[in-house]
C-alpha positions, -999 to +999 in steps of 0.1 A: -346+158-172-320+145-150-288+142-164-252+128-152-224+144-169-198+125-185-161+129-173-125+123-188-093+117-168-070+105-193-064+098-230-033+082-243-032+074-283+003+050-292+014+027-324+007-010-321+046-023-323+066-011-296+106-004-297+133+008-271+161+002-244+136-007-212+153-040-198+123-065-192+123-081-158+123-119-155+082-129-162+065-157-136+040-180-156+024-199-136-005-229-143-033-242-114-057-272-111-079-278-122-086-244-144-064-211-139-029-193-152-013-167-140+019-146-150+035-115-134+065-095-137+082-077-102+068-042-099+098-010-103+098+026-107+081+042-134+063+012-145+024+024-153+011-008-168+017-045-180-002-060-206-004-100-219-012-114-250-012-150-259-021-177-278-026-215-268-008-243-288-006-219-318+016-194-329+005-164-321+010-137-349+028-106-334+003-085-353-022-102-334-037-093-298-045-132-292-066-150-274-055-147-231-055-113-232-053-085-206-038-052-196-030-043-158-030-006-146-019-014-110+007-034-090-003-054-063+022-069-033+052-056-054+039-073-091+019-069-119-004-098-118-025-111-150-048-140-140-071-160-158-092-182-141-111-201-169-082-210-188-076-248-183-036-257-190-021-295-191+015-305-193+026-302-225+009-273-238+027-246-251+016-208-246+031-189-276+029-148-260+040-116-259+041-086-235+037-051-234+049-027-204+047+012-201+072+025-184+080+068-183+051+070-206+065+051-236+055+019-246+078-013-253+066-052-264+091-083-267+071-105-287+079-144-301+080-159-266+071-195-259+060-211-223+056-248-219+039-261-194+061-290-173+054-316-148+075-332-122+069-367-133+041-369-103+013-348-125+023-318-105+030-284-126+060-269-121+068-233-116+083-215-142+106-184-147+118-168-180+145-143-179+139-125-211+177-121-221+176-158-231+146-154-251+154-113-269+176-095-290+168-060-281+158-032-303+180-008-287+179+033-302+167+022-333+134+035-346+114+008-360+088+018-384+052+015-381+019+013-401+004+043-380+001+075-399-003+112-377-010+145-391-006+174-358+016+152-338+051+167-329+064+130-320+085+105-344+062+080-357+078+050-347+064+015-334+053+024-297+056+059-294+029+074-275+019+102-302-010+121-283-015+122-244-041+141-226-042+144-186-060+172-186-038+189-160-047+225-171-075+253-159-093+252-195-090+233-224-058+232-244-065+247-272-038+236-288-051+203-290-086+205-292-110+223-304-145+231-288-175+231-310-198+256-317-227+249-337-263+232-344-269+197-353-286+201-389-309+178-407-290+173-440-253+172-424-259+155-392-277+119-394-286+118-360-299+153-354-295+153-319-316+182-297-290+199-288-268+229-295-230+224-290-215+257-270-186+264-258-199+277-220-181+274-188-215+257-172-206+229-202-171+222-206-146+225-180-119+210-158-113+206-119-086+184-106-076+167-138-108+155-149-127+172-181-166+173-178-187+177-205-222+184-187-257+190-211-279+214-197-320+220-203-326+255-219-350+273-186-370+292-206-396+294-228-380+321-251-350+298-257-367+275-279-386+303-301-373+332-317-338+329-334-302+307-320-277+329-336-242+309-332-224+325-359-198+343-341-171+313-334-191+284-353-170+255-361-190+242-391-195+261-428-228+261-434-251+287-422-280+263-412-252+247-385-248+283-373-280+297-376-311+284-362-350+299-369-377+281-348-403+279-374-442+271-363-438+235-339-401+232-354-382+245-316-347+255-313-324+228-295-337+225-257-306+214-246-273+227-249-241+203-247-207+203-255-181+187-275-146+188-283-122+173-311-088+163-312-065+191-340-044+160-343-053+133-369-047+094-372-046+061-390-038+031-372-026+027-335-042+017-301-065+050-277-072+043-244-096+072-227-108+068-189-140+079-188-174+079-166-200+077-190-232+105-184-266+091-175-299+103-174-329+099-200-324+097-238-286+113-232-258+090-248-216+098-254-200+106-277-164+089-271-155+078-304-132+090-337-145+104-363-131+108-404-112+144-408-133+168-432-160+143-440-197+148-434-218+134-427-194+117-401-192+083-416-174+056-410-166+064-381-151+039-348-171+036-313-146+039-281-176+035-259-212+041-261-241+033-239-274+050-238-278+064-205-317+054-199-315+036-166-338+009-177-346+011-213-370-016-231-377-028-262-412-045-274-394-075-264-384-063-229-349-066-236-331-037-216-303-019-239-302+006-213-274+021-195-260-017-186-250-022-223-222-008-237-212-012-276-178-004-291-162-007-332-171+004-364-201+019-378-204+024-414-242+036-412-271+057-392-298+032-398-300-003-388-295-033-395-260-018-408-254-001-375-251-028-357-235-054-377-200-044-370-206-030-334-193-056-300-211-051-270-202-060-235-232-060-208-230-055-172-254-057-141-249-021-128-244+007-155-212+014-171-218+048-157-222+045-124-176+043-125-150+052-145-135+027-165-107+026-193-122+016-231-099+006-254-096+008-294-069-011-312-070+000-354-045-018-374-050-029-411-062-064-403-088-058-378-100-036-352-103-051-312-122-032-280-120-037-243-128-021-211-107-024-183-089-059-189-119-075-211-113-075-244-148-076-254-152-077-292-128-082-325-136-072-360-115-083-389-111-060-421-132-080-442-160-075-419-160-034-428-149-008-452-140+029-457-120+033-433-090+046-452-084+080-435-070+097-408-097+103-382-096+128-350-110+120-319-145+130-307-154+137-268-187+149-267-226+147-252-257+135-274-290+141-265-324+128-284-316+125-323-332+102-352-315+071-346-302+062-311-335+052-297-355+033-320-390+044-317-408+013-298-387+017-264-401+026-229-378+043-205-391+030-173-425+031-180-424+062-202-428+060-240-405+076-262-417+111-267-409+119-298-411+098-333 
């Protein structure tokens, strides 16, 4: 079994309304003919990302993400540059918007802005500039409330705060905010009952230059699949059965053993981004997602990212939902048709884990948004699902087999599942 492991960089978790004294610069919005907009602001120090939202001849809710929507992670020739090439603009429309801008690693948004496009009387655009002091009041010192809850986080909750932030800069895992699992998938606590054990091993889980890598490895001998997997010294879950393990006549003990980690600090409500590199490799999938505190089995929970790692991975139909698919949202359910009914999924032409890329979840009490990179990919509104009422913690971890993540008719290549 070939398997490439899946790697973190970073992990930032903050509240969806932003507050504080960071003094916008002027924003450029710009239209082009036929199709295409674009809008920067000038690049300065300690700026670490820009992010647009808007909304086109309708007021655009400032609990809303929108509908021209992107985040940029880098300047480029001194600016932070959104474009969007599709988007067709005539004189006359108005762009109702708001903006977001990290800057020291704390988050601030000036929302209720308004762009309309103008002419020159020859058909031409024109060129426009907004300084923002014309268009704000600022916030200043003030904590403004927000709808995000935290249990574990030694940071005010207030609207923008970055409450959790992981760079992984240590020699081991901080401890202090995560805690490595130790134990064995079982049948009646785990609905997917993936093949693996989940150790805490140095050949697993470890960090080099700022990256965490979670890496599954195949058990090399024949004895590690009979006799007895004794994980009771350390074991993160309470029942024996998740700690104890007896291969009994074909019934083997977990051939691969993997590694996961989850957050000590709880949540409701806010926007995670994690930078990750997806693993690949046959029948392995990640486990990027958050997960409800103290509830098993771990349902609802909410996707970051998940793609099955299968290089080329066909149903009876021939459709490939392979390692070029990725999927993202809330699932309520195991078992299909429920799985998927709430789940967005973004395909590519290469896998999503042949790079690192940044998925995004955005959880407020109206509806729940993903992306990667700039794309935001798929919304779900809160009528759509249900149960989500708690704080959840986040999940990093490696899957590998199990009873519901490949459905029992799919080739990989040309090889038949192997199990049913």
């Amino acid at each position: 079994m070939k398997i490439i492991l899946i790697l973190f960089t970073f992990i930032l978790l903050f509240c969806d309304v932003i507050q504080g004294t960071f003094v916008f610069p002027d924003i450029s919005l710009e239209a082009k003919r036929p199709r295409g907009f674009v809008v920067s602001i000038q690049d300065s120090p300690g700026v670490q990302l820009f992010g647009f939202h808007g909304k086109l001849n309708d007021r655009l809710d400032p609990a809303k993400e929108g509908d021209i929507v992107g985040d940029v992670y880098s300047a480029t020739n001194g600016k932070w540059v959104f474009e969007d090439p599709t988007l067709e603009l005539a004189i006359g429309d108005k762009l109702y918007y708001w903006i977001y801008v990290q800057y020291n690693f704390a988050g601030y948004t000036k929302r209720d802005l308004l762009w309309e496009v103008s002419g020159n009387g020859k058909g031409e655009y024109v060129y426009n500039t907004h300084n923002l002091e014309y268009f704000l009041e600022f916030a200043g010192d003030k904590c403004v409330p927000s709808t995000t809850t935290a249990t574990g986080s030694n940071v005010a909750i207030c609207s923008g705060n970055i409450i959790f932030e992981e760079t992984f800069s240590g020699s081991s895992i901080d401890t202090s905010k995560w805690t490595p699992q130790k134990y064995i998938p079982s049948i009646t606590d785990d609905d997917h009952y993936e093949f693996v054990s989940y150790q805490n091993r140095a050949e697993n889980l470890f960090i080099s230059n700022s990256i965490l890598y979670l890496k599954p490895t195949a058990v090399t001998n024949k004895a590690d699949v009979y006799g007895q997997l004794n994980l009771k010294q350390g074991c993160t879950r309470t029942k024996e059965e998740a700690c104890i393990q007896q291969q009994v006549g074909g019934y083997i003990l977990p051939p691969v053993v993997s590694s996961k980690v989850i957050s000590k600090m709880s949540f409701k409500y806010g926007k995670i981004e994690v930078k990750a590199k997806l693993p690949l490799g046959d029948w392995i999938y990640p486990q990027v997602e958050l997960i409800p505190v103290n509830k098993l089995p771990q349902y609802p929970k909410l996707l970051i990212a998940y793609s099955r790692g299968n290089l080329n991975l066909t149903l009876f139909n021939n459709e490939d939902i392979g390692s070029t698919l990725l999927f993202g949202g809330p699932v309520s359910s195991p078992t299909e048709p429920q799985r998927s009914s709430t789940l967005r999924s973004q395909r590519l032409t290469i896998p999503f884990g042949r790079d690192s890329r940044a998925y995004t979840l955005t959880w407020s009490p109206s509806r729940i948004d993903v992306m990667v990179g700039n794309s935001l990919y798929g919304s779900i509104l809160s009528h759509e699902y249900a149960g989500f009422n708690t704080e959840y913690q986040i999940a990093l971890g490696v899957g590998v087999g199990g009873n519901y993540d490949f459905p029992d008719e799919v080739k990989s290549g040309n090889t038949p599942k192997p199990w049913r």
